[in-house]
N, C-alpha and C positions, 0 to 999 in steps of 0.2 A: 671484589677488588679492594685492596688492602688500603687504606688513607695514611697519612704522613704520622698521625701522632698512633698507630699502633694497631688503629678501630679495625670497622669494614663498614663499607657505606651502607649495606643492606642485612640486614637476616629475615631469611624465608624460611616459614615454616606452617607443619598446622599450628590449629585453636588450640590441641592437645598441650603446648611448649610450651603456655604460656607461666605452666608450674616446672618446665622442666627445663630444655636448654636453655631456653630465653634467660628466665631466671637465675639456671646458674649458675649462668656466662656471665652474668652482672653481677653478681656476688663472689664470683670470681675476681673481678676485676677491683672489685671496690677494698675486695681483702687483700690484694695484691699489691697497694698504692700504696707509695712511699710519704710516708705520715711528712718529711720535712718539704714537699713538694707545694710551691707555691697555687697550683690550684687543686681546687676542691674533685675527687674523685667524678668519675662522668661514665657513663656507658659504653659498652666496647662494640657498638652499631650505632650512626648516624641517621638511621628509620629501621623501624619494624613493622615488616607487614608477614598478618595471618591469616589462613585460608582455612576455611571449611574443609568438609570430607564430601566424596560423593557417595551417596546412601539410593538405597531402592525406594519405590515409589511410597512405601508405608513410612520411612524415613529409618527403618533398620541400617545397622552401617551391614557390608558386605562383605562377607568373609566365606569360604570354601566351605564350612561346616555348615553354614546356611544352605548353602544352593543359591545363591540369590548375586553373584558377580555374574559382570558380560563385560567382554572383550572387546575393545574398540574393531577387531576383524570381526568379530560375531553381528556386530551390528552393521558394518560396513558391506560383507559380502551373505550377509543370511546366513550364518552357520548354528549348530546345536546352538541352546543354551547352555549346556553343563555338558562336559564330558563324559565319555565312558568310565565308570570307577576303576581306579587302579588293582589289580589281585591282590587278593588277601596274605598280610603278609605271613610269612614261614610256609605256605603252601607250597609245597614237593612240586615243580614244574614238568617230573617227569612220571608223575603217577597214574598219568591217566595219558590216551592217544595224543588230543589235541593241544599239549603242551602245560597238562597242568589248568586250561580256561575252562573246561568239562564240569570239574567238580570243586566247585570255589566253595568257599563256608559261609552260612548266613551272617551277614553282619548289622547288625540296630541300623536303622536309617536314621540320616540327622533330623530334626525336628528344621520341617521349611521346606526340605527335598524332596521333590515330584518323582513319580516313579518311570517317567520317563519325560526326558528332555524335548520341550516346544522349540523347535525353529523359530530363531526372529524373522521378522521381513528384513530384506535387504535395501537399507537406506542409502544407503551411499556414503562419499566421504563430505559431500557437500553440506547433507544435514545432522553429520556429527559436529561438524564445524560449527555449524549454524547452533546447534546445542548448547558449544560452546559457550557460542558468541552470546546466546540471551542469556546465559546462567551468569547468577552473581557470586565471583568468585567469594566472595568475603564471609557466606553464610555457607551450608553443608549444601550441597546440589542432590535435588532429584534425579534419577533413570529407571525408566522400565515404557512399557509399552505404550502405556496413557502419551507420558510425557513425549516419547518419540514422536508419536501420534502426530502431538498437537505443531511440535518444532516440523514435522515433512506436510502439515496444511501449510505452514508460513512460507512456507518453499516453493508448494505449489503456487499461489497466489503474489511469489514474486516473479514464479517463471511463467506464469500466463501474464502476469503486465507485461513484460518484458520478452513475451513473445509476439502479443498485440500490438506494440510498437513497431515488433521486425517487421511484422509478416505487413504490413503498410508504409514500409517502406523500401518495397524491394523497387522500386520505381525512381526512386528521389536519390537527386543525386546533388549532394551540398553545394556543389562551386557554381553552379550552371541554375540549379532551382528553389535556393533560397531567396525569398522577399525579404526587402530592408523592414527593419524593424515598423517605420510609422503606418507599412503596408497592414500589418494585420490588427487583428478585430479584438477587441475589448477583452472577449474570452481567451481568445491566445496569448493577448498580451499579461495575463493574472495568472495564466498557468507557467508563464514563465516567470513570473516573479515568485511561484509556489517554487519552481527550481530553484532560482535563486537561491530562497532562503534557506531550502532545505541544505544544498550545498553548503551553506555557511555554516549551518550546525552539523553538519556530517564531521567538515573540517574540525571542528573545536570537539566532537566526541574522539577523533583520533586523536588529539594533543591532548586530551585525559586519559587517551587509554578506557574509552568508556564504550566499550562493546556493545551493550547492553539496549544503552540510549541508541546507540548508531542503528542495529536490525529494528527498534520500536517506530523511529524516524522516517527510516527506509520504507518498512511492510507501511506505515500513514500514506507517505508519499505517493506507494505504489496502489493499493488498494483502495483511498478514501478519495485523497485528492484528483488521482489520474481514472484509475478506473471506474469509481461510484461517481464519479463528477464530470470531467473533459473528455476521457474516451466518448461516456452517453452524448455529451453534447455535440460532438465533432462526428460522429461514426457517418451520419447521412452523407457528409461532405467528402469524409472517405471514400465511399464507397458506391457512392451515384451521381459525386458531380463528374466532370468531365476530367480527364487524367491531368491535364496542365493548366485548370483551373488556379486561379491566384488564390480562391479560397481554399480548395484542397490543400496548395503547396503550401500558404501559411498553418495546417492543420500540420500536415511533413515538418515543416519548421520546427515546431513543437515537440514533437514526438521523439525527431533525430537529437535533439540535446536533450531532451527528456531521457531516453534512452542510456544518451553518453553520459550523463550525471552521475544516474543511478547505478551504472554497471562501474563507474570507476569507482563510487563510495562501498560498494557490496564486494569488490573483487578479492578484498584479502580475505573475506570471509565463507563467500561460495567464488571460491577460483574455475572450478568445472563449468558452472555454469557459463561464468561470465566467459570464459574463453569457447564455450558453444558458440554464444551472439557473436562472440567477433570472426569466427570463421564463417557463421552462414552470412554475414556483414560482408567479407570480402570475397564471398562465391556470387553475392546478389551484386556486389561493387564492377567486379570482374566479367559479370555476363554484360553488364549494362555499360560497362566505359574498358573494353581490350584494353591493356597497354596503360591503362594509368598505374602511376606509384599505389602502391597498397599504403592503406592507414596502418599508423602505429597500432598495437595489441594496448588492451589495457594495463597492462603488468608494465608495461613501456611510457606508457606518458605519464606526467607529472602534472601534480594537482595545480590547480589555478583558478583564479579569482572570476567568478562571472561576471561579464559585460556590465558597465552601470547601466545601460539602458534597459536592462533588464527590472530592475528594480525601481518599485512605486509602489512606497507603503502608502500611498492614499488610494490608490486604487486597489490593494489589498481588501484596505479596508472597507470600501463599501462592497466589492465583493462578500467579506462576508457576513453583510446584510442580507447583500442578494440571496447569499445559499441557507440562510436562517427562515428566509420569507418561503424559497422553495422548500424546505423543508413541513412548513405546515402547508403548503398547496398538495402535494404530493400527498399526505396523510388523506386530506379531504376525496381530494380521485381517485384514492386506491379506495377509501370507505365506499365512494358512490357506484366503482365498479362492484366491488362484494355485494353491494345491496342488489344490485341487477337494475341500477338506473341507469347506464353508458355501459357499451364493451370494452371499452378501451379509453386508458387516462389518455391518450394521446388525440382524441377526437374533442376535447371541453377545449373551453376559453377560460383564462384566469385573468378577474379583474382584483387590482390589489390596491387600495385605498388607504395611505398615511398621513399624515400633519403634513400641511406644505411648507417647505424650508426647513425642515427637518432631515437629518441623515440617513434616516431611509427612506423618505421619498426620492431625495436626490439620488443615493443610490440607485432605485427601481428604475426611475427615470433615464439615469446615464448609461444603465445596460441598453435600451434601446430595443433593437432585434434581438440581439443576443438572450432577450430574457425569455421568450421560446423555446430559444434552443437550452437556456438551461433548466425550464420549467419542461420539456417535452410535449409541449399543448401546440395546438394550430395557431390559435391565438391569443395575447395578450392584453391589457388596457391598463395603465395607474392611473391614477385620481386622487384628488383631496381629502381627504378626511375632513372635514370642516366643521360639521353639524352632531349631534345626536342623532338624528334620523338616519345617518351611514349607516350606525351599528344596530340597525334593526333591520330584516328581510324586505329586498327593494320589492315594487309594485310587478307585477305580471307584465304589465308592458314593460318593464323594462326587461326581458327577457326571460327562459327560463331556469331558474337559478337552482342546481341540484343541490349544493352544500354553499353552507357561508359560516364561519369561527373569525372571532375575536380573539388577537391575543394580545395582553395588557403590558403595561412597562413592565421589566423584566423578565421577560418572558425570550424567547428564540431570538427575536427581531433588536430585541435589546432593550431600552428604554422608552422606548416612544411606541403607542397602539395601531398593530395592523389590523385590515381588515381583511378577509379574502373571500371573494366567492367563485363558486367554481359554475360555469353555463352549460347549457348544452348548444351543440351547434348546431347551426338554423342551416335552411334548405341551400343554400348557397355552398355548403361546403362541400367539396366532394376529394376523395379519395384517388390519393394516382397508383395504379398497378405496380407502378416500378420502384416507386420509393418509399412506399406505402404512407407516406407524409397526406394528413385531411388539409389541403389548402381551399380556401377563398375561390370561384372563379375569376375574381377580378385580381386575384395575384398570386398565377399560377408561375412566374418564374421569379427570381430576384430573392435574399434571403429575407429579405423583409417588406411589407408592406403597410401603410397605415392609408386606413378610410378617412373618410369625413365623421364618421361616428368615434373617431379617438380607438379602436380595436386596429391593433397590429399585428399580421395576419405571415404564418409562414409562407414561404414561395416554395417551388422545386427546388433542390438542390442545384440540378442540371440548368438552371436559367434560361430553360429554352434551348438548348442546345438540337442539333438536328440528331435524331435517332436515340433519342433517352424518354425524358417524361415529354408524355402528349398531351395536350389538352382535351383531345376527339376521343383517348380512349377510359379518359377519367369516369369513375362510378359517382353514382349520387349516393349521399349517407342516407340509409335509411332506417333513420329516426323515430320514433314515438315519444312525444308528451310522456312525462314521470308523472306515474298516479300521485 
């Protein structure tokens, strides 16, 4: 678009122009300016932006003599890599029966040319998009197989979250089985602030035009935070409490804007996909409520601000304490299953011992139940840190303790010293058939329990409900002492 004094607001071009039109359209201009004119010669573009070239995987540029171009149809629908060569040229077409194709003349093959053409896989249009979307226009762009590769795993892993979501909420239905926000639990309420946030930086990578950031953002969101983190925490509540549990429907809560977040921040990007979720959305809508209006598509509604009650950077914040602390529990139970001391992390106790009045005891402390569910143990216990004698292996009566690490300020936890050790569970606990959850006999329904000994113990999912987990048909763990 042309500006008033003559310019153009943009020149687009490649790195290549930067000696060429760029250049000597400005020296153009500058030779062109009328020496009595009261200002100073200026440039005949208001910005210049330069692009890279897209090059094959070695970073050669791609050109026909190579062999080494592919066609956004080539990759889209699986076709050849290279075409059939053209016939030689001045060959008599009538020289031979089958038009002259019979007997063509040997011609040099170019240096790079396979002697015959590998079929791509068929990516789709979704993961060329997505190609797009992570390459950074400014430098030359990678393609070839590696690279496709690794852009249709990033695909995959956002359409399995985003399938995980659906496929748990074919049940839930917003107007009727949503809980007010003060309803849900510590852990739902930080995974809604992880929406939150993300939505806010999704928002500000679209006002930069910053593609790049938006898919890194996104695949975090979907992979680290929802999957690696609240899916594991939540899935029991999913899937074995009772359907119209208020803890399940706050787990739905979650999920259903979870869901709607990520599919409007990803839509201009992978459009296939996201317009997949929204029809099987309105066939699971449709079976479950006749006659109600259908929800807008996503290509259809318009971005907006999340709820403020969604958002508490202080409970972010010791959240994540909590997932630094899980993080070295978890190290220690997978070591102690490799050793062959437990079968399973999900059978220990984890006691976790910091500075009292310190930011991560209080954290530890404020998760409550919830830090079960996000450590995946039976049971939990925090405590003081107080002494030097914490940080050395407690006494046999106090349990038996298969692993225990120290980690110092600076470290996962942040600045101040955790301790953790990890138990094994005593005669008491036994294992329910249906949830496979190791509970306490003394607190087999309810998400949380705490003893007199300070250990917070998980319950069933089901809370007792009639026809789920039993107490009569619970196994006893059976245990050995670690040599």
């Amino acid at each position: 678009r042309a500006t008033g004094d003559g310019g153009a607001d943009m020149y687009l071009e490649g790195s290549d122009q930067h000696r060429g039109w760029f250049q000597s359209s400005l020296l153009t201009k500058v030779a062109t300016h009328e020496g009595n004119s009261a200002q100073a010669p200026g440039a005949p573009y208001a910005c210049l932006v330069t692009h890279g070239f897209v090059v094959d995987e070695t970073g050669a540029k791609m050109s026909k003599s190579r062999g080494n171009v592919i066609s956004p149809s080539q990759l889209i629908d699986g076709a050849a890599s290279a075409p059939e060569p053209p016939p030689t040229v001045g060959a008599d077409p009538s020289s031979s029966a089958d038009g002259g194709l019979g007997k063509r003349e040997k011609r040099p093959k170019a240096k790079g040319v396979e002697a015959k053409s590998s079929p791509h896989r068929a990516y789709g249009a979704d993961v060329l998009r997505l190609w797009v979307a992570m390459s950074d226009w400014r430098t030359d762009i990678a393609i070839g197989p590696t690279v496709l590769e690794k852009t249709a795993e990033v695909h995959r892993k956002l359409r399995n979250s985003c399938r995980f979501m659906l496929g748990n909420l074919h049940d839930y239905n917003a107007s009727t089985d949503a809980p007010p926000i003060s309803a849900l639990r510590s852990i739902d309420r930080q995974a809604l602030a992880a929406v939150a946030a993300f939505s806010d930086r999704a928002h500000a990578h679209y006002e930069r035009l910053d593609t790049t950031r938006l898919v890194a953002d996104s695949l975090h969101l979907a992979s680290v935070e929802l999957s690696a983190g609240y899916f594991d925490s939540v899935r029991d509540r999913l899937y074995c409490a009772p359907a119209d549990s208020p803890s399940r429907r706050a787990a739905q809560y979650v999920l259903a804007h979870a869901l709607d977040t990520l599919s409007l921040a990803i839509a201009p990007v992978l459009p296939f996909l996201v317009e997949e979720l929204h029809m099987h959305r309105l066939a699971a809508s449709a079976a479950a409520n006749p006659g109600a209006p259908a929800s807008p598509g996503p290509f259809e509604r318009v971005w907006s601000d999340p709820p403020a009650e969604w958002r508490d950077e202080a409970l972010s914040g010791r959240w994540r304490l909590v997932c630094a602390a899980r993080d070295e529990a978890a190290r220690l139970a997978h070591e102690a299953v490799l050793a062959k001391r437990l079968p399973s992390a999900g059978e220990v106790r984890v006691e976790m011992l910091a500075t009292p009045g310190g930011p991560l005891h209080a954290a530890l402390v404020s998760a409550g139940s919830d830090l079960n569910d996000v450590l995946l143990c039976c049971a939990s216990r925090v405590g003081p840190l107080s002494a030097e004698a914490d940080l050395r292996t407690p006494p046999p009566a106090a349990g038996l303790v298969l692993a225990q690490a120290v980690v110092g300020p600076g470290g996962g936890a942040g600045e101040e010293t955790l301790c953790v050790r990890i138990y094994a569970p005593d005669d008491s606990i036994r294992k329910c058939p249906r949830c496979w959850r190791h509970v306490h006999e003394r607190a087999l329904s309810g998400e949380g329990v705490t003893l007199e000994d300070g250990w917070t113990y998980r319950g069933c999912p089901s809370s007792g409900a009639a026809g789920m987990c039993s107490a009569s048909e619970m196994e006893q763990w059976p245990h050995s002492p670690a040599s």
